[in-house]
Backbone as CSV, one residue per row, in Angstrom:
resi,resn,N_x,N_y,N_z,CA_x,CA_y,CA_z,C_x,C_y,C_z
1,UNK,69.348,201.667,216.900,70.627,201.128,216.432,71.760,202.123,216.715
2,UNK,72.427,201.510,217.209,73.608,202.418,217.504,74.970,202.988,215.987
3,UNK,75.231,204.157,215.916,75.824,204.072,214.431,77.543,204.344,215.467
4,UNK,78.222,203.820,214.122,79.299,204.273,213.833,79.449,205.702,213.877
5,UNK,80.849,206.197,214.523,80.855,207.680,214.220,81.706,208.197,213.324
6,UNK,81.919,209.242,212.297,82.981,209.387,211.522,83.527,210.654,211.526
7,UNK,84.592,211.050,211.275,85.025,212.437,211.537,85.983,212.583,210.242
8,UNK,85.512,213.621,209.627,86.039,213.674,208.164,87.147,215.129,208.362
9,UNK,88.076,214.941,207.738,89.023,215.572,208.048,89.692,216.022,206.265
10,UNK,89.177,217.642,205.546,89.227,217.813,204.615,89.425,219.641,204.340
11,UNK,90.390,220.121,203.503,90.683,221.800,203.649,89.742,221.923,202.714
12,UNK,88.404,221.109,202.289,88.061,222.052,200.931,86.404,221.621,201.632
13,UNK,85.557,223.019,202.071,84.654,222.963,202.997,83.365,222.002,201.801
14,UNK,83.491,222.513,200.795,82.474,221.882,199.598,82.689,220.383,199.548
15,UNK,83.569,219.701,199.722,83.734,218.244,199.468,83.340,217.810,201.016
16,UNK,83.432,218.490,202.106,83.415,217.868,203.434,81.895,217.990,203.450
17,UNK,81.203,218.899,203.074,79.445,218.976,203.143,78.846,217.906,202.218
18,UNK,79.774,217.750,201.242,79.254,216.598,199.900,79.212,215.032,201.187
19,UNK,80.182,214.633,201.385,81.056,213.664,201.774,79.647,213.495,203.214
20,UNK,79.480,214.557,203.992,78.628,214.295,205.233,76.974,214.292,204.751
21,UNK,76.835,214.560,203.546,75.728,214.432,203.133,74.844,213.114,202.695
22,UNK,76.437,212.389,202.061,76.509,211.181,201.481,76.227,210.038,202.453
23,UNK,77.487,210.433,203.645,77.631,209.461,204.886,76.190,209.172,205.579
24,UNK,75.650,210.265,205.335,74.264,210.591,206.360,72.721,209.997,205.589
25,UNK,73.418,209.281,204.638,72.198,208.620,203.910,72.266,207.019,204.431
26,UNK,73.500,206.700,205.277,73.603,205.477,205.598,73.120,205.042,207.231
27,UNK,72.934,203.935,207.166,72.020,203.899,208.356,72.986,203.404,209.584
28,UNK,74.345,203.079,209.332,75.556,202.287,210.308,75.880,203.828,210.856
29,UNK,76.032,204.805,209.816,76.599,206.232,210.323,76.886,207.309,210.484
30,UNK,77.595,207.996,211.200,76.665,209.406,211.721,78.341,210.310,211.574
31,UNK,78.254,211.340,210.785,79.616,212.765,211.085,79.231,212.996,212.344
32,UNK,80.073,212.761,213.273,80.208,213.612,214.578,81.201,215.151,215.030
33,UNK,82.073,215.202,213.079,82.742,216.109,213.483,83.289,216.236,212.166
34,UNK,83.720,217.898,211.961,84.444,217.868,211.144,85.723,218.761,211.394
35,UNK,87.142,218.868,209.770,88.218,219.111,210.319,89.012,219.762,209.287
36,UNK,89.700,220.802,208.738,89.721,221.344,207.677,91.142,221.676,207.818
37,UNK,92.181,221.133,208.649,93.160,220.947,208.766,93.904,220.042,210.037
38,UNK,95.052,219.428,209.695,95.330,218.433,210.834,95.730,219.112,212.249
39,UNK,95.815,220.163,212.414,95.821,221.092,213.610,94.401,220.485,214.326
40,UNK,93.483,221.654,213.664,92.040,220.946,213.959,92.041,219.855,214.148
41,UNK,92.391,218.816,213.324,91.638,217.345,213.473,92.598,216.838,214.847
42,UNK,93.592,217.118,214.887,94.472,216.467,216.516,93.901,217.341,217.499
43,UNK,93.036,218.109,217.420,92.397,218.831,218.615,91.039,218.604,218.692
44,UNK,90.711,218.348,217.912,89.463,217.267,217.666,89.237,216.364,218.718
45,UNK,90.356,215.150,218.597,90.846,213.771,218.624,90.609,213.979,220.719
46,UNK,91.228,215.145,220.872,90.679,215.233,222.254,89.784,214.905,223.046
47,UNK,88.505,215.605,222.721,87.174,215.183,222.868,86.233,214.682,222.232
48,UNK,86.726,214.534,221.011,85.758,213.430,220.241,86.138,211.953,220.118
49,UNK,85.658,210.549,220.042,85.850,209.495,220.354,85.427,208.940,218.746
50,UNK,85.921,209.284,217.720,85.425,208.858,216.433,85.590,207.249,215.819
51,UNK,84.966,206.251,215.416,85.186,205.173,214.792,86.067,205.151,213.958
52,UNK,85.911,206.277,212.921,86.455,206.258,211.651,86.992,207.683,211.485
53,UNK,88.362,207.757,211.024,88.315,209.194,210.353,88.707,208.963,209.007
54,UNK,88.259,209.960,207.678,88.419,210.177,206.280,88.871,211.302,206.493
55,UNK,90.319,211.084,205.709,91.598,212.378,205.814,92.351,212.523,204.486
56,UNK,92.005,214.075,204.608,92.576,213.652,203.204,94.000,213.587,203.029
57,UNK,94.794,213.576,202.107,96.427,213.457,202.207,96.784,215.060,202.135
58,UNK,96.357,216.023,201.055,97.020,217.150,200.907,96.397,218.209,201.477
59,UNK,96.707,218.878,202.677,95.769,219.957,203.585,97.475,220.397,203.853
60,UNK,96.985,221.969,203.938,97.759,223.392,204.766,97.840,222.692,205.794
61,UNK,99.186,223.579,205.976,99.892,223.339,207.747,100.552,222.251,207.905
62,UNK,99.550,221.069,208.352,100.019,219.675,208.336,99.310,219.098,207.001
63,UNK,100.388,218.011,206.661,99.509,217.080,205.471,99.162,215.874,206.465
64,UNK,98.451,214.870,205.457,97.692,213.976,206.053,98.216,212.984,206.535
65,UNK,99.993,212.845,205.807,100.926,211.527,206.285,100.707,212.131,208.102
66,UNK,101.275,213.493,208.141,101.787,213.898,209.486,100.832,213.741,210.495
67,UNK,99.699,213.904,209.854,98.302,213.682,210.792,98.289,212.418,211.602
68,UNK,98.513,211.714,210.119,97.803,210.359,210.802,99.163,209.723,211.363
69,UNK,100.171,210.289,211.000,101.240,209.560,212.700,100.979,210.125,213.972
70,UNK,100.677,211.149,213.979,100.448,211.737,215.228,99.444,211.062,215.841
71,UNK,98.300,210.959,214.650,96.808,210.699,215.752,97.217,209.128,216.229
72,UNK,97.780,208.374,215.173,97.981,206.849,215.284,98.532,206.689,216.376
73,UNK,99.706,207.499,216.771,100.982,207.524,217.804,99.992,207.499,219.244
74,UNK,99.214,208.479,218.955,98.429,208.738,220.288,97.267,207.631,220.563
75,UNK,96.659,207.519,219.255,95.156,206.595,219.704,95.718,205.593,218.212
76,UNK,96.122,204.374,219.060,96.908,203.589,217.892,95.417,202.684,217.258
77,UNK,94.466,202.912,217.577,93.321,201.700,217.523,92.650,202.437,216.641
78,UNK,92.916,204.071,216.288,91.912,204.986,215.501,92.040,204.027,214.138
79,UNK,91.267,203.699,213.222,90.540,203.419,211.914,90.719,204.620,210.967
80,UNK,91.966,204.878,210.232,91.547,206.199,208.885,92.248,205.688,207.931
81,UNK,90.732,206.070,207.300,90.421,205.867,205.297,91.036,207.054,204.764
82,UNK,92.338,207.344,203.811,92.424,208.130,203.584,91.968,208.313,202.220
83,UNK,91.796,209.769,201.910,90.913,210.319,200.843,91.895,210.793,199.750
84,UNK,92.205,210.276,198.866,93.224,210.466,197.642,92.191,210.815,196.304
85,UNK,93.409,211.536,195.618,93.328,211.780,193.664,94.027,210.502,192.903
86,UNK,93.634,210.673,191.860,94.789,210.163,191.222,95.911,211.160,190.982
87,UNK,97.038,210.171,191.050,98.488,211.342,190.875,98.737,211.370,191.873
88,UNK,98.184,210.682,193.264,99.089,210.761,194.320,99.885,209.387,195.109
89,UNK,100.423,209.046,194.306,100.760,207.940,194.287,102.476,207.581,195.406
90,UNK,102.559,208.633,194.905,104.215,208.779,196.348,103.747,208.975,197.340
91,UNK,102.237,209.067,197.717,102.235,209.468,199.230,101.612,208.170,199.867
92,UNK,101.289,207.299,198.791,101.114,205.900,199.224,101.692,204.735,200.534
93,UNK,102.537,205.155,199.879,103.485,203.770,200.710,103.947,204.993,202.305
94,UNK,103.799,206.291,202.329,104.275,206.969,203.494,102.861,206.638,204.479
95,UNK,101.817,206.604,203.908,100.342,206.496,204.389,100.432,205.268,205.263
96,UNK,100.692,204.341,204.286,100.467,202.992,204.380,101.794,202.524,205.847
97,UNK,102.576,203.124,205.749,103.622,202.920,207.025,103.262,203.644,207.814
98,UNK,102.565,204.837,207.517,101.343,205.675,209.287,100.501,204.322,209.897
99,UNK,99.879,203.781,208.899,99.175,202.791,210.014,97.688,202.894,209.182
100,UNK,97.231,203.631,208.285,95.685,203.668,207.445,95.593,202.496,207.393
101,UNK,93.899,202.346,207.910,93.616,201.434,207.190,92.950,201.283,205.993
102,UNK,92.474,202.289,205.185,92.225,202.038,203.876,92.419,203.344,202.680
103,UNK,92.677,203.036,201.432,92.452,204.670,200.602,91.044,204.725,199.668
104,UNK,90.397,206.062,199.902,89.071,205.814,199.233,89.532,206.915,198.059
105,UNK,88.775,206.869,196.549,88.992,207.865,196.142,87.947,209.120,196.269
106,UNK,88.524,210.439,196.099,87.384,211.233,196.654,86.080,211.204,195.341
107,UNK,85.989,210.791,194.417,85.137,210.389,193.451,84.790,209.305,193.571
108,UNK,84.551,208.915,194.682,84.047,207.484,194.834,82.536,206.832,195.159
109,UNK,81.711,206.487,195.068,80.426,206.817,194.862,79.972,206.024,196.055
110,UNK,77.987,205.986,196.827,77.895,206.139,197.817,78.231,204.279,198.242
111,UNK,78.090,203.753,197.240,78.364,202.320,197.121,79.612,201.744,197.796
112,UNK,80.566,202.490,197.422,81.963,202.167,197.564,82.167,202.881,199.090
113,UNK,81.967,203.913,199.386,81.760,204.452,200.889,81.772,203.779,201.764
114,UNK,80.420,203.525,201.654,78.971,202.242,202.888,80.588,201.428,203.015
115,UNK,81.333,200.673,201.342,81.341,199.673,201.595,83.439,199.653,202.564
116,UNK,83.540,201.022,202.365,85.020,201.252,203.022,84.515,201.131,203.916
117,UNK,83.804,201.664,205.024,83.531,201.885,205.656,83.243,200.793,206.359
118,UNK,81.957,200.269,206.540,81.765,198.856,207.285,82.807,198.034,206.882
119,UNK,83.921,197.455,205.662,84.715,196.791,205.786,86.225,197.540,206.872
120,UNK,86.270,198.437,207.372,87.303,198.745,208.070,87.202,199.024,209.448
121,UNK,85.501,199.439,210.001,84.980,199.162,210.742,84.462,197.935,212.116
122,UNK,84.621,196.557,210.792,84.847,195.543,211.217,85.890,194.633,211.644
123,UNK,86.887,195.735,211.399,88.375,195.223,211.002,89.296,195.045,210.105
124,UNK,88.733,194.827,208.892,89.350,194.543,208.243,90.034,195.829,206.962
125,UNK,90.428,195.950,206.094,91.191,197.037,205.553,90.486,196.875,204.059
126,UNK,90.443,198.331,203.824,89.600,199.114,202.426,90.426,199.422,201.430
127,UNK,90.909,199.436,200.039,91.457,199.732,198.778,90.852,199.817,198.050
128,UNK,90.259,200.850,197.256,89.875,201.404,196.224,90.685,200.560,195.173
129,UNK,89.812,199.931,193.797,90.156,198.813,193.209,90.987,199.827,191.979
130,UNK,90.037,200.921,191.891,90.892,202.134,190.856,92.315,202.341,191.368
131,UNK,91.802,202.889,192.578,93.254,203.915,193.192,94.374,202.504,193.171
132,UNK,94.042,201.157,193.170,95.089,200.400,193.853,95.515,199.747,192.314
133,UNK,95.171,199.605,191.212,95.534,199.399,190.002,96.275,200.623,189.142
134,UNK,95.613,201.679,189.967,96.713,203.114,189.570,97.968,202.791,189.944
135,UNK,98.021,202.309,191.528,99.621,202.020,192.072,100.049,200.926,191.305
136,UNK,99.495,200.006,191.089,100.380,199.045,190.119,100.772,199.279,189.174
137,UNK,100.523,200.409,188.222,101.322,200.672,186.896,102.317,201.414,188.111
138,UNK,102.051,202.352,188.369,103.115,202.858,188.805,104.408,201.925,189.406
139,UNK,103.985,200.925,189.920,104.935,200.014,190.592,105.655,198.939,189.145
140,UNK,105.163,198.922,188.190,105.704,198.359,186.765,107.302,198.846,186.498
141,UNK,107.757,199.838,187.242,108.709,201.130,186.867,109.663,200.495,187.883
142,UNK,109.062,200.356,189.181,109.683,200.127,190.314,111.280,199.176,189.995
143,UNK,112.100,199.797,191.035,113.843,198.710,190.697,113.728,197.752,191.536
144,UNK,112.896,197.898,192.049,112.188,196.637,193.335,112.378,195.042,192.312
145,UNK,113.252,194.049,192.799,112.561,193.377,192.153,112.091,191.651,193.188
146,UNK,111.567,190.856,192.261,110.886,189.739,193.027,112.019,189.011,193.431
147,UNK,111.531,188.630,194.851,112.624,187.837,195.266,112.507,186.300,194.523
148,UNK,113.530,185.803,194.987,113.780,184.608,194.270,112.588,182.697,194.705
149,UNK,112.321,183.078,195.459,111.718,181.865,196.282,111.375,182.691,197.348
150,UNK,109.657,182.700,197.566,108.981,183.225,198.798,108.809,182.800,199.840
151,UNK,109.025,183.326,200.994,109.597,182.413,202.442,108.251,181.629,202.478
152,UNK,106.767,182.480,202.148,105.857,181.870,202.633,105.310,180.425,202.338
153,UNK,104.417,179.701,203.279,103.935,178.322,202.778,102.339,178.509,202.023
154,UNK,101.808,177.651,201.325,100.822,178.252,200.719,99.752,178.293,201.381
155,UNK,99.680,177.846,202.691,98.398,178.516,203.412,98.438,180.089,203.541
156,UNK,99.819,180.190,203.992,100.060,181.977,204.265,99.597,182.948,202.664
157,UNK,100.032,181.716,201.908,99.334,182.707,200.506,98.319,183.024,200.219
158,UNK,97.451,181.654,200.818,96.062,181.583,200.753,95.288,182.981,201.628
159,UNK,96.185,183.065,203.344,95.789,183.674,203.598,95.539,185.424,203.329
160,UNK,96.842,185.983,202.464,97.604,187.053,201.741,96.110,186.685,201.134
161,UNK,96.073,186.681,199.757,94.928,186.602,198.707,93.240,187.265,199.678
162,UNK,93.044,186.328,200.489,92.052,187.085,201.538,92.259,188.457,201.990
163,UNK,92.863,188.296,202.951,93.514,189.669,203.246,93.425,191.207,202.032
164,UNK,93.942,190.630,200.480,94.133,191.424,199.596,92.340,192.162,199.290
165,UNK,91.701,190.661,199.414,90.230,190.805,198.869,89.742,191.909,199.899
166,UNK,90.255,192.364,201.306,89.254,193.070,202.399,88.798,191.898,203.001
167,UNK,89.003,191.440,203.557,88.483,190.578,204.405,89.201,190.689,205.841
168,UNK,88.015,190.689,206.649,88.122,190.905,207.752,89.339,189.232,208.549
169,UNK,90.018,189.414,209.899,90.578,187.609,210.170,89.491,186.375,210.670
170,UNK,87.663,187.325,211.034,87.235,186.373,211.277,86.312,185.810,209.878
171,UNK,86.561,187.177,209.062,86.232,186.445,207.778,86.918,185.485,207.352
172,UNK,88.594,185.752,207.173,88.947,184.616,206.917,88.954,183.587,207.523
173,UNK,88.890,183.216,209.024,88.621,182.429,209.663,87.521,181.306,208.761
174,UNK,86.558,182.261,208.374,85.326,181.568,208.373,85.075,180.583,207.418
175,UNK,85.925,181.380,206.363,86.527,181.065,204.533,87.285,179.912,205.001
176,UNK,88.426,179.976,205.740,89.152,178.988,205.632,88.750,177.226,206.313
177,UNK,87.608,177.623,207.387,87.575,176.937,208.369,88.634,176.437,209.371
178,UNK,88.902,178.099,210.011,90.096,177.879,210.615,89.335,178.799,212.608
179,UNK,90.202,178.749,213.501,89.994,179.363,214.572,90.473,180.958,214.223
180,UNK,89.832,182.267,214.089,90.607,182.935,214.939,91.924,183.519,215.412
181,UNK,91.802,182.384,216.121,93.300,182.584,216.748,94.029,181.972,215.799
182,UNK,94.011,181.367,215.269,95.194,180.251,214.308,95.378,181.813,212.963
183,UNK,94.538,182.380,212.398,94.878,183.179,211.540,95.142,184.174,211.676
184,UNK,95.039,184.787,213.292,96.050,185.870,213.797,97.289,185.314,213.850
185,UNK,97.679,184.102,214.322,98.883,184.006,214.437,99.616,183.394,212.870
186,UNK,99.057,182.939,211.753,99.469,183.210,210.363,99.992,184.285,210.170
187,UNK,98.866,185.361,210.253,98.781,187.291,210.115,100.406,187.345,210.806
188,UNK,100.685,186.946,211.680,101.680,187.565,212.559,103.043,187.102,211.961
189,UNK,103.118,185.697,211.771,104.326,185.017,210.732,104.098,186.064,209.539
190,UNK,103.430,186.128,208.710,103.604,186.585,207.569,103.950,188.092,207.457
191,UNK,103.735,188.718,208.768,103.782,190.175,208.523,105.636,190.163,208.969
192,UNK,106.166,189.329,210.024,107.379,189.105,210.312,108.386,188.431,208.965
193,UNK,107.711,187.366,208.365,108.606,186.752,207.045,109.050,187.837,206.090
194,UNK,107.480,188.875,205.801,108.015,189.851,204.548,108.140,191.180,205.303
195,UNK,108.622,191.315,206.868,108.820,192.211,207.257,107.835,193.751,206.857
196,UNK,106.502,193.620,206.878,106.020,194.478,206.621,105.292,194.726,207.748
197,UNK,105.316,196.081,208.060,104.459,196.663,209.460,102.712,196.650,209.469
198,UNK,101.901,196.312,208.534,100.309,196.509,208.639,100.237,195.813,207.892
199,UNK,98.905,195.653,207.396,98.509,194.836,206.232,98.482,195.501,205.178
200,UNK,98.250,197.119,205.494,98.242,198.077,204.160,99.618,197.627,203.464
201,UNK,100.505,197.585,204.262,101.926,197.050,203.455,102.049,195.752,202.997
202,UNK,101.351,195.105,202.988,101.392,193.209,202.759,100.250,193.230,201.361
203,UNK,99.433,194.413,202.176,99.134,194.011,200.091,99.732,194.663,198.961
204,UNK,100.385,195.864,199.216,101.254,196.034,198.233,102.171,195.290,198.476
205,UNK,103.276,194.474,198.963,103.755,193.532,198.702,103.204,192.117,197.865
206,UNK,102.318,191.735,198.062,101.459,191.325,197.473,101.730,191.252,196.038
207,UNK,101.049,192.405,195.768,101.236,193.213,194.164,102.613,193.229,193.791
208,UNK,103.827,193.526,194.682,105.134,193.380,193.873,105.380,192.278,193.876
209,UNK,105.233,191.225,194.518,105.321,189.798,194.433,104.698,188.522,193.491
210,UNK,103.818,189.813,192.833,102.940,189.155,192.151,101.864,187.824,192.836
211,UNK,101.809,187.902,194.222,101.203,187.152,194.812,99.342,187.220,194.751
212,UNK,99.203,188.623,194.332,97.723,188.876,194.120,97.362,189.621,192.699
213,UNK,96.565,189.720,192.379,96.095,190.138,190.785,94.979,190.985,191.433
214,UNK,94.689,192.280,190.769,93.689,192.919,190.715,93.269,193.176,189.870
């Protein structure tokens, strides 16, 4: 079987041995590398061809926003889960406009891993149900407020709600009994209506819209 490769990208050498110890109990995948600052990890990115990278947000030199524009900028197709605390909640929405596709917390157990992992792998995008109910109090505060009437129609809501759950588009495809192609091109209206750049940004919109419940 061929595995997935992952390249964990972390300044604290004890959590990166925990983390490859964990990964290496799974049978989809394999550390091909590791990275203990974003210097390293963009010199990495050179010769290693990784599936997945887990980065954390706060590392010397470069932090993890800066990382992952760079690596994104260069290899826009790279897949990274980033690795958060609680309390880091402002670096959210900077993450989420790099291009991540998911946040894991670093206390997150081997369950929740496997399951970032093959769900972002496949395509589709990972949120920690803790870390992402942390951002919603925080967003309670927010001067943001709901717009008045939502451009979207309620298939597009239907499709949002999926999307929120992790679901991959041929998952939803599959859910909806739709083509494919018909729910990329939903994905594409809806990311243009609420003007949001990824999906990481459509589900926190989502959440300020009150369009999804967690």
């Amino acid at each position: 079987m061929t595995k997935y490769k992952v390249l964990l990208v972390d300044d604290h050498k004890l959590f990166r041995k925990g983390l490859r110890m964990l990964i290496e109990t799974l049978d989809r995948f394999e550390v091909i590398g590791e990275a203990s600052t974003g210097n390293e990890f963009l010199g990495l990115l050179g010769h290693l061809s990784p599936d997945v990278v887990m980065l954390d947000i706060a590392m010397p030199e470069m932090d993890g926003i800066e990382a992952a524009k760079r690596s994104l900028a260069k290899y826009p197709d790279l897949k990274i889960i980033t690795l958060s605390m609680f309390g880091e909640q402002d670096y959210y929405f900077k993450m989420v406009d790099a291009g991540v596709r998911g946040f894991l917390l670093k206390n997150s157990d081997v369950t929740e891993v496997r399951m970032a992992l093959e769900t972002v792998v496949e395509g589709g995008n990972y949120f920690s149900h803790e870390l992402l109910m942390n951002l919603v109090n925080s967003l309670k505060n927010s001067p943001e407020e709901l717009t008045p009437d939502s451009p979207l129609s309620d298939r597009e809501k239907e499709i949002i709600l999926l999307i929120c759950k992790g679901l991959s588009t041929q998952e939803i495809a599959d859910n909806l009994c739709l083509s494919k192609r018909t729910v990329d091109s939903h994905r594409a209206n809806i990311l243009a209506k609420t003007n949001c750049r990824n999906t990481a940004s459509l589900v926190i919109y989502a959440i300020r819209q009150k369009l999804a419940e967690l």
